[in-house]
C-alpha positions in Angstrom: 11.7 10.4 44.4 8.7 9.2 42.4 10.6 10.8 39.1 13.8 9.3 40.0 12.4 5.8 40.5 10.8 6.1 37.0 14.1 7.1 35.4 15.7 3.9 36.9 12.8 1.7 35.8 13.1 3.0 32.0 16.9 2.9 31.9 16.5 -0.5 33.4 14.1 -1.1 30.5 17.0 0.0 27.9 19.8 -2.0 29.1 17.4 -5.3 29.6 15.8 -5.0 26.3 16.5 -8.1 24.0 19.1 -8.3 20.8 17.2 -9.6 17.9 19.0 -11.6 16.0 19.2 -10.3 12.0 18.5 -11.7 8.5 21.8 -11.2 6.4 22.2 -12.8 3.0 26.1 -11.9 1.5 26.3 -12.3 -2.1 29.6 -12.8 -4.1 28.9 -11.3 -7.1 32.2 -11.9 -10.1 30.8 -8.8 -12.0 29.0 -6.0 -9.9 27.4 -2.9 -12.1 26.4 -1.5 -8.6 25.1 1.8 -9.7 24.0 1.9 -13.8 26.0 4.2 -15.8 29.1 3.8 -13.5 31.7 1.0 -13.6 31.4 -2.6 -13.1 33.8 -3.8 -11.3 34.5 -7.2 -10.1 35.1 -9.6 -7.3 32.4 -7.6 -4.8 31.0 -8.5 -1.8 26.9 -7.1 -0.9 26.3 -7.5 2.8 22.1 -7.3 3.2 20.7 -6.7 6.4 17.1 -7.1 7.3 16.5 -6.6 3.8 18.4 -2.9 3.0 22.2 -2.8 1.3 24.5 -2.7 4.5 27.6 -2.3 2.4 29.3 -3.7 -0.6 32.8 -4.4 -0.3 35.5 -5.7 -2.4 36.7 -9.2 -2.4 34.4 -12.4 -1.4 34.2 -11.9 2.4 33.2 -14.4 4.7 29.9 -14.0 7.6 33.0 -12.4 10.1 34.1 -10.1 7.9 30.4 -8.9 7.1 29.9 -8.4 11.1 27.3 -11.0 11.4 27.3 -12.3 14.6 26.8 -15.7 16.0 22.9 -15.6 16.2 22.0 -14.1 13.0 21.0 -16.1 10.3 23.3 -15.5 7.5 23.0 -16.6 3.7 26.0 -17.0 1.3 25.1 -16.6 -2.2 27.8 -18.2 -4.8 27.3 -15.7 -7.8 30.8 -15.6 -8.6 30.4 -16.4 -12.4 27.6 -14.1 -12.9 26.7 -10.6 -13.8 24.8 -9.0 -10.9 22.4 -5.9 -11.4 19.9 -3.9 -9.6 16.3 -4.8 -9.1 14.6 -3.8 -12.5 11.8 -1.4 -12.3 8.8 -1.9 -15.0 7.1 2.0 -14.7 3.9 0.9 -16.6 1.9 -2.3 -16.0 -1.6 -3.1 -15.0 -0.6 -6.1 -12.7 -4.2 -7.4 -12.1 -5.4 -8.4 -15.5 -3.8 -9.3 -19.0 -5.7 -8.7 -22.5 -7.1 -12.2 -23.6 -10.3 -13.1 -26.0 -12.2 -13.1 -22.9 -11.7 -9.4 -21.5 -14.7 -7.9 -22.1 -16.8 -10.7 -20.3 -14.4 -11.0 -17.3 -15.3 -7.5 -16.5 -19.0 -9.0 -15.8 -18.0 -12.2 -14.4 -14.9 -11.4 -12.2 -14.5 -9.9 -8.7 -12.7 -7.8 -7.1 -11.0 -10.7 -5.6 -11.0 -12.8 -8.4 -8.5 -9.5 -9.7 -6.8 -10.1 -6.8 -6.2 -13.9 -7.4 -5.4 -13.2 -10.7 -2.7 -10.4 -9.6 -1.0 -12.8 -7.5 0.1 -15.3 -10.4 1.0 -12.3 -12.4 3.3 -10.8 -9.8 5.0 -13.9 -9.2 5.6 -13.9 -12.9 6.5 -10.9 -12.8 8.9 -10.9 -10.0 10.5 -14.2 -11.2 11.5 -12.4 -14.4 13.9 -9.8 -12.6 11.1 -7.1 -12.1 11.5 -6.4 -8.3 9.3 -3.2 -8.4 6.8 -2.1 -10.6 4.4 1.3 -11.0 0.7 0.1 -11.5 -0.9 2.8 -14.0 -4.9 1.9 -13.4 -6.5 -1.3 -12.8 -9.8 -2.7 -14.3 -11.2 -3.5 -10.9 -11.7 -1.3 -7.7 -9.3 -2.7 -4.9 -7.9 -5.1 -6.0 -4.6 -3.9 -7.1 -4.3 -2.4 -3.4 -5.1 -5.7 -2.1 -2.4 -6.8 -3.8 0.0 -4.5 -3.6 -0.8 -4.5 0.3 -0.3 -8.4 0.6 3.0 -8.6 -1.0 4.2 -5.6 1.2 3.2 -8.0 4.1 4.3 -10.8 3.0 1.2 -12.7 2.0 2.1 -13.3 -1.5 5.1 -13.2 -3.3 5.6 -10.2 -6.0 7.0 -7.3 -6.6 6.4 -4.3 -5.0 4.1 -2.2 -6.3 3.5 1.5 -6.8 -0.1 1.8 -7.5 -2.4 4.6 -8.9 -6.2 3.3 -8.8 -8.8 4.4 -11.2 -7.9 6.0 -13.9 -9.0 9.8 -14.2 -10.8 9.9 -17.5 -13.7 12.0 -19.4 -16.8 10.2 -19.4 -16.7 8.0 -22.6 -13.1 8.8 -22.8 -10.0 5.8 -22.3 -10.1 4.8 -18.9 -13.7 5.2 -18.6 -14.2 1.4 -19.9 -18.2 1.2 -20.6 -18.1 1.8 -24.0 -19.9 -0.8 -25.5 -21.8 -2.4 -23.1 -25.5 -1.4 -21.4 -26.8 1.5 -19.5 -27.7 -1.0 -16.7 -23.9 -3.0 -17.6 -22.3 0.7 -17.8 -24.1 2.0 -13.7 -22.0 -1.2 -12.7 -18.7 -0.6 -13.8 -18.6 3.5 -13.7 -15.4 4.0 -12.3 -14.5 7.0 -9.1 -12.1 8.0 -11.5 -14.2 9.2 -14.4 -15.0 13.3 -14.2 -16.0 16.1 -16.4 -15.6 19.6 -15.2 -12.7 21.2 -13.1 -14.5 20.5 -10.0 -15.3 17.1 -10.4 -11.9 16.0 -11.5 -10.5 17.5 -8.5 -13.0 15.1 -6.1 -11.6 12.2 -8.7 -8.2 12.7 -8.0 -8.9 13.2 -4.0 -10.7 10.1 -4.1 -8.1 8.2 -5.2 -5.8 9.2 -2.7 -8.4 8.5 -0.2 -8.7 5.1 -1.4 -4.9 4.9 -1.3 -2.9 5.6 -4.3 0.7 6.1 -4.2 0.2 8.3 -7.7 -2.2 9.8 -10.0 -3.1 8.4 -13.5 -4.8 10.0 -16.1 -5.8 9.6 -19.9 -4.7 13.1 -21.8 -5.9 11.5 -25.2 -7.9 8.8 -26.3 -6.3 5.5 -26.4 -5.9 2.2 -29.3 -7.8 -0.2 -26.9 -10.7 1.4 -25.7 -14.0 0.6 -28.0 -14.8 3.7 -29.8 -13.8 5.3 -32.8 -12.8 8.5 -30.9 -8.9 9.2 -32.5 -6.2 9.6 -30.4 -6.0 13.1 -29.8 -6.2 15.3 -26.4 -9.9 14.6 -24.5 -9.9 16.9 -21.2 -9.3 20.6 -21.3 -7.2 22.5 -20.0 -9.2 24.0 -17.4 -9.6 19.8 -16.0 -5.5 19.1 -17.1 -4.9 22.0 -14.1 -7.5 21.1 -11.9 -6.1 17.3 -12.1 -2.3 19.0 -11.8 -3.1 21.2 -9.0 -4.8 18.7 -6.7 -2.5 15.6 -7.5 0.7 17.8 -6.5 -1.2 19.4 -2.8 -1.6 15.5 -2.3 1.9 15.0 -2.2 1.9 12.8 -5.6 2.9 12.6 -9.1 0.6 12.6 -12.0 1.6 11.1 -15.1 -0.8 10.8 -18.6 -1.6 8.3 -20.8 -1.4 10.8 -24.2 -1.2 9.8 -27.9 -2.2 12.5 -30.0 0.5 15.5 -29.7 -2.0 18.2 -29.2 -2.4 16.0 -25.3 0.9 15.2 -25.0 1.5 19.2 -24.9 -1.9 20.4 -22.8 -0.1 17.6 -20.1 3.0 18.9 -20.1 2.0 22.3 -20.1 0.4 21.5 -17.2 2.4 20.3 -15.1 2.2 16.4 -15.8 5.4 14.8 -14.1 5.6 12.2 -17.1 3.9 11.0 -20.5 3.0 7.3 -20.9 3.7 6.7 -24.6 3.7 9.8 -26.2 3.3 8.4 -30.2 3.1 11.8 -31.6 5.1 14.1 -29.6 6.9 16.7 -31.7 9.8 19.2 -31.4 7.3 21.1 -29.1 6.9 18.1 -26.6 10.7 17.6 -26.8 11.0 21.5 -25.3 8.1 21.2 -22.8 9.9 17.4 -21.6 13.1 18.8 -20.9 11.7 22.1 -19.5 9.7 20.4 -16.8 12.2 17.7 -16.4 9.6 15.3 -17.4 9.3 11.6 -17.8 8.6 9.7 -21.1 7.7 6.0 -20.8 7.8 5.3 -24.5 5.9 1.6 -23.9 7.4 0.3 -27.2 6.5 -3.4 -26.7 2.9 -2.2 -26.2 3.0 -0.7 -29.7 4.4 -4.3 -31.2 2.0 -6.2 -29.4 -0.8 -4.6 -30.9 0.6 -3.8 -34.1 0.7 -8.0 -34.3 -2.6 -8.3 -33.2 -4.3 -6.0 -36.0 -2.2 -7.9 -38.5 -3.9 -11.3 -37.5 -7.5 -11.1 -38.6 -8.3 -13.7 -36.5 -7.5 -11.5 -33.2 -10.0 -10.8 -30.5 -9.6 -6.8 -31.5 -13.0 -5.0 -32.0 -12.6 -2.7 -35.2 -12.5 0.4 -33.4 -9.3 -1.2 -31.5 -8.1 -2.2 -34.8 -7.8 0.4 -37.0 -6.1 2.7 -34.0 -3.5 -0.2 -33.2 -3.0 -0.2 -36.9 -1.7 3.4 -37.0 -0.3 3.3 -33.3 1.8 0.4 -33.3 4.0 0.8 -36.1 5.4 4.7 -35.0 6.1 3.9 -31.5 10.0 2.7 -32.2 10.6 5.9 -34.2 8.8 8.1 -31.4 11.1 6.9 -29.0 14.2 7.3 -31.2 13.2 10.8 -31.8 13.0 11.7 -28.1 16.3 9.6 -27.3 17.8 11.9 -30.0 16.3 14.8 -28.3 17.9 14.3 -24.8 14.6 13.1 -23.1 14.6 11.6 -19.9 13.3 8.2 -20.3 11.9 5.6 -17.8 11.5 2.2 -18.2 7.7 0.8 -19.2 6.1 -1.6 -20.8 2.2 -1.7 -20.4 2.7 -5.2 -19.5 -1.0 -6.5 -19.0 -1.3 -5.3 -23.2 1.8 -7.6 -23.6 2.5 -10.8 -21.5 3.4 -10.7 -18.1 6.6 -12.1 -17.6 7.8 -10.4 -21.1 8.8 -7.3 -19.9 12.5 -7.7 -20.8 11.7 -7.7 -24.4 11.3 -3.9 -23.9 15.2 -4.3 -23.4 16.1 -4.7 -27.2 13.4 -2.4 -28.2 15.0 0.5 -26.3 18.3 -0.4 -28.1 16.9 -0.8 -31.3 15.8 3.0 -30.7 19.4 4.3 -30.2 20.2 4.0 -26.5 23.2 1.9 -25.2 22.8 -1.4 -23.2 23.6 0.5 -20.5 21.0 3.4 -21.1 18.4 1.0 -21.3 19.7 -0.8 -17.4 19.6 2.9 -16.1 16.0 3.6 -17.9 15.0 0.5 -15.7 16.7 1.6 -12.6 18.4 4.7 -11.9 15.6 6.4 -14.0 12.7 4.0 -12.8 13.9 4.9 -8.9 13.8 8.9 -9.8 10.6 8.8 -12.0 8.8 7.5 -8.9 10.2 9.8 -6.8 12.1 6.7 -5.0 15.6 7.7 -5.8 16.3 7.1 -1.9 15.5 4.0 -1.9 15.6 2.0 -5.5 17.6 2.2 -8.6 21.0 0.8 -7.4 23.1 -1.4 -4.9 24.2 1.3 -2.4 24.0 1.3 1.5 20.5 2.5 3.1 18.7 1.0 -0.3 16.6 -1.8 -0.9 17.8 -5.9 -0.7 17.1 -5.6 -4.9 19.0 -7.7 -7.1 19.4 -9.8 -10.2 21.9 -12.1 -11.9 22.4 -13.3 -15.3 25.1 -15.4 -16.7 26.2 -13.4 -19.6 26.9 -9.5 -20.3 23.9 -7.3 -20.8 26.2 -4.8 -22.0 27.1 -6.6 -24.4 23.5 -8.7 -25.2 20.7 -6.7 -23.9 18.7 -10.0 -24.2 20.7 -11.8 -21.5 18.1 -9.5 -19.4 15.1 -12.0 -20.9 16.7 -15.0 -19.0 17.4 -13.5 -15.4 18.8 -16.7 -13.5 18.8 -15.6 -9.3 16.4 -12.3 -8.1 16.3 -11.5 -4.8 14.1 -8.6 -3.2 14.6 -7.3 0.0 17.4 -9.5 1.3 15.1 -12.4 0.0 16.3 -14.9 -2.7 13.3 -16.2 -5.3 
């Protein structure tokens, strides 16, 4: 009798339990381009619920028609003379800081929350330019780019969301280890968990990171144009660390993806194992193979190279001359690298490095991806059908399709026609949530 009672008191439980009433924002969109590389069509309806894609539907239908019900708080949005998109995904930023005259003292004289504050204005940037979800590739301070990504994914502050790797894995000396240049006593300060020599000890690195909560794994293959030491640009672990790194990065359940320059890195990477190349200035027929052999991600990061190609042409730049003479030699190959593994069939994701460039800018790398041979709409799919799958997201991101994520932007022209019409988004709106 005692069981019996307690099955009436939990059924009881079911049929009394409250109805809460949901958040669904219906957009009329006059030209849909639902899922890049597919057709746009026209006239479409997007029912978000509690901030996932319920449905699209054709026609403009009304709150009824979309099932809302009398208590739910419904949103109309008039888009009817406007292009709508997915959510863009930028696969390369560092969303905490942006290179200014005063980096190198703002390593000494900021905080970890000072980072934090800093991050905040940049993701609203960010997010305001169209950029719903972005992969943060290594962060000058400790926690703060967890902070932040946390506090958007609360609610706190308004951003995008953010995919975030940590500390950099680096050599000691190497790009990503950020001391050169300043004191022993400076250096002890800023030593970073991610900087390891030795198979051993790059294991630990990478552990550590997912201990302190990274959703991926970033490491520096080569040496890199804005770290301060004359050091080249070619590969800096061995292979011995690029395995270790590999191996305990994928029994964590995450992606790795390198930072690599110099083609003798780009290849050790891919060899083994990397899931994608940040870059990749002087990849060869070799690294074309190994790419499409692995089914490997190349963020080419053009408007990085232009950014500092501009800066080593003004001599009145903050660039050190180490920084200098490599930006020299980077920048001006980085259009032609991506071109060549366009040409190649390589699968590329959007990036941008934003944090080198402007926050806010990121669309620029629109025109630059066109100017390197792919379609308007190969460069939309690099930012969201690619972005979702090189982050392992595909489930959720990359398109306007039931059981996905409220993303969306709007723009009044065609960016299949004019790419740029992507630097001037007019409505976003992440998670069901118009900004």
């Amino acid at each position: 009798m005692k069981f019996v009672g307690m099955f009436f008191l939990c059924a009881g439980a079911l049929v009394f339990s409250p109805v809460f009433a949901a958040d669904i924002a219906i957009v009329h969109a006059g030209r849909l381009l639902a899922v890049p590389g597919g057709a746009v069509t026209t006239e479409q309806s997007v029912i978000v619920r509690d901030g996932k894609v319920e449905a699209v539907m054709s026609g403009y239908v009304t709150a009824d028609q979309a099932g809302a019900a009398a208590d739910d708080k419904t949103t109309v949005y008039d888009l009817k003379n406007m292009f709508v998109l997915p959510g863009l995904i930028d696969g390369h930023v560092h969303i905490t800081s942006e290179n200014n005259p005063r980096g190198r003292l703002q390593r000494v004289e900021m905080s970890d929350a000072d980072y934090a504050l800093a991050g905040a204005g940049f993701a609203r940037i960010t997010l305001k330019a169209g950029f719903t979800t972005v992969r943060d590739v290594g962060a000058r301070s400790r926690d703060a780019v967890f902070a932040l990504r946390d506090g958007i994914a609360r609610g706190d502050v308004i951003g995008p969301r953010i995919y975030a790797s940590g500390s950099t894995i680096s050599v000691t000396g190497g790009h990503g280890d950020g001391t050169q240049g300043y004191s022993d006593d400076i250096a002890e300060v800023l030593h970073s968990s991610g900087v390891c020599d030795g198979a051993s000890a790059c294991r630990k690195a990478v552990r550590d990171q997912v201990r302190r909560g990274a959703d991926h794994i970033k490491l520096t293959a080569t040496a890199g144009v804005l770290s301060n030491t004359s050091a080249g640009l070619e590969q800096q672990f061995f292979e011995d660390e690029l395995k270790a790194i590999m191996d305990a990065t994928h029994a964590m359940g995450r992606k790795a993806t390198a930072h690599a320059h110099g083609v003798n890195g780009i290849n050790a990477a891919l060899r083994a194992g990397v899931d994608s190349i940040e870059h990749g200035t002087y990849l060869d027929s070799e690294s074309i193979r190994l790419f499409k052999r692995n089914n490997a991600y190349l963020i080419p990061t053009i408007l990085a190279g232009v950014t500092v190609a501009e800066w080593a042409d003004d001599p009145n730049s903050f660039l050190l001359p180490p920084q200098r003479a490599k930006a020299k030699e980077v920048g001006p190959k980085m259009l032609d690298m991506a071109r060549r593994a366009h040409e190649g069939g390589v699968s590329i994701a959007f990036g941008t490095d934003s944090g080198v460039s402007k926050h806010g800018e990121n669309a620029r790398e629109f025109q630059l991806l066109v100017d390197a041979g792919m379609t308007p709409m190969q460069a939309i799919s690099a930012a969201t059908v690619a972005g979702a799958e090189n982050l392992g997201k595909s489930n959720v991101l990359g398109s306007i399709e039931p059981g996905k994520y409220g993303d969306l932007i709007a723009v009044e022209g065609d960016p299949l026609v004019d790419i740029t019409q992507l630097e001037d988004v007019d409505f976003v709106m992440k998670d069901g949530v118009a900004y």
